[in-house]
C-alpha positions in Angstrom: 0.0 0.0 0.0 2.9 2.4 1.0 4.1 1.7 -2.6 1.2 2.5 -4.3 1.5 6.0 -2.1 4.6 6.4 -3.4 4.2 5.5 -7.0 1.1 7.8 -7.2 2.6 11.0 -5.7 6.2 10.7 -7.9 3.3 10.3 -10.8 2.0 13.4 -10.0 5.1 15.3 -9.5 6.6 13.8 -12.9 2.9 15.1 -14.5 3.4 18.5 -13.1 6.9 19.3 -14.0 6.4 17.8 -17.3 3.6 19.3 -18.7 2.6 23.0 -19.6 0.8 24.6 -17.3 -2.9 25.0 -18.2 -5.2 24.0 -15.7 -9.1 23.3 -16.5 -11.5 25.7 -14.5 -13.4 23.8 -11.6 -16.3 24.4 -9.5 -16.0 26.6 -6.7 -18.0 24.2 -4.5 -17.6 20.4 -4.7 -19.9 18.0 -5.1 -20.8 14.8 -2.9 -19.2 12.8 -5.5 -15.9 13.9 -7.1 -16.1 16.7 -9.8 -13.8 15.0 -12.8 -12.7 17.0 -16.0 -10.6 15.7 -19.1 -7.3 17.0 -19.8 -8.2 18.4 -22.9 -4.7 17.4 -24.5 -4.0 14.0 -23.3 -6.2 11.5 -23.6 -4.7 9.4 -20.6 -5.0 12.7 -18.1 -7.7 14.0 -16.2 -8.4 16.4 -13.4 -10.2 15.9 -9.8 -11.3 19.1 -8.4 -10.8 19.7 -4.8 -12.1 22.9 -3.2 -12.0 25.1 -6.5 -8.3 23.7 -7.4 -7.7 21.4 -10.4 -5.5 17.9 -9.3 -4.1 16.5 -12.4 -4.2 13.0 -12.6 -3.0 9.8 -14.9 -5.3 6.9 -15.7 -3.5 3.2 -15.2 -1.5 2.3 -18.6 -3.1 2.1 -22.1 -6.4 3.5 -20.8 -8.1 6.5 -21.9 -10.0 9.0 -19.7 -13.9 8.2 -21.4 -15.4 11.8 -20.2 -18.8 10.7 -20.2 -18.5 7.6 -17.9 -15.8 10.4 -15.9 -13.6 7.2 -15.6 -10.4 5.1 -16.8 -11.7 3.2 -19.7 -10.2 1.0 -23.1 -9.3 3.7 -25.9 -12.0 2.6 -28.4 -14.6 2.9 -25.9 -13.4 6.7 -24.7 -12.9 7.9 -28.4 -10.4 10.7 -27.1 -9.2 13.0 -29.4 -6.9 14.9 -28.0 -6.0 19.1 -29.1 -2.3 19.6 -30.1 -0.9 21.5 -26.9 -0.3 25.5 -26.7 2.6 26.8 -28.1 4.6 28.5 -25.1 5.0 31.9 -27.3 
């Protein structure tokens, strides 16, 4: 369990460092269940929003985030199409 801790924060720090900074725009109050937004550039990203404030996350390997089921799924069911990232002009 500790290594899944692990393995999930240095996933998130590797995400964040790594990858331009453009953060979707989440609710300012949450909801009983977790709000959950696509990464509009990476089909294997998404965002949880806690308290206002985007939290980028990864799905597992070779899944897709499938936005209408808002969860990890095969990439032919989540037919992601991902925009070509912002140039850093």
């Amino acid at each position: 369990m500790k290594a899944l801790y692990v393995l999930t924060v240095l996933t998130f720090i590797a995400f964040t460092l790594t990858e331009p900074v453009i953060k979707p725009q989440c609710p300012e109050d949450d909801n009983p269940n977790a709000t959950l937004i696509k990464d509009p550039y990476h089909c294997d990203s998404y965002y949880v929003c806690l308290e206002g404030d985007p939290i980028p996350m990864k799905c597992p390997p070779g899944l897709h985030f499938n936005d209408l089921l808002k969860t990890c799924d095969y990439p032919k069911k989540a037919k992601c199409k991902p925009l070509p990232p912002p140039s850093s002009d």
